[in-house]
N, C-alpha and C positions, 0 to 999 in steps of 0.2 A: 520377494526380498525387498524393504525397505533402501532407501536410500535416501543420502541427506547431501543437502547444499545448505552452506553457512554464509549468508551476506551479513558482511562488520562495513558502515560506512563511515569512513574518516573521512571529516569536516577539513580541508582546505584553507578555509576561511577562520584562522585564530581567534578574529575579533567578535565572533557571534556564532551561537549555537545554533542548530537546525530547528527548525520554527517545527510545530504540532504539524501546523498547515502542509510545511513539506514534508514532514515525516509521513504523514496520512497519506499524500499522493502517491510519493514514491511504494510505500506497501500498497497501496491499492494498484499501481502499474505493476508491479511484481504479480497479486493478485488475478488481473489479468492476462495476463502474457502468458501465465501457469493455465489458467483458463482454458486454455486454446489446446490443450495436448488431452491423449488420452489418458493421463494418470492422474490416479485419486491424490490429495497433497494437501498439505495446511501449510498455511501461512501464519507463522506465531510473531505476533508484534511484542517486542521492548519492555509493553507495560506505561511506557512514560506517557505516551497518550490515552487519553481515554476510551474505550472501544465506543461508545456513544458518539461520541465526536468522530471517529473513525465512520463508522455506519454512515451518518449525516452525511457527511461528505460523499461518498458511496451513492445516497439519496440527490443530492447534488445532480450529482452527473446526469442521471434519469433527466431533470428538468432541464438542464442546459445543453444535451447532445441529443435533440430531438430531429428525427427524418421527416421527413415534408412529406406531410399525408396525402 
């Protein structure tokens, strides 16, 4: 059987909207944290950002959280 979880995030902050940048993160921590279980799941982003830009970022990480060989 399916089941759904709905994240809605309200901006706190009136005088500026959430940046791509942290939109991206924030789905990409959600992204992983789901990771971690044993269930199949999708993560459906907004639309507002780009999925290319999404990825990149994704790519990002790869380069900057490197284990010491």
């Amino acid at each position: 059987m399916d089941r759904k979880i709905e994240i809605v995030v309200r901006q706190t902050d009136r005088r500026r909207d959430m940046t791509d940048a942290e939109y991206t993160h924030l789905a990409n921590t959600i992204w992983m944290l789901l990771r971690n279980t044993p269930f199949s799941f999708e993560v459906i982003p907004d639309g507002q950002t780009p999925g290319d830009r999404m990825n990149a970022t994704w790519d990002q990480y790869g380069v900057d959280a490197r284990w010491p060989a």
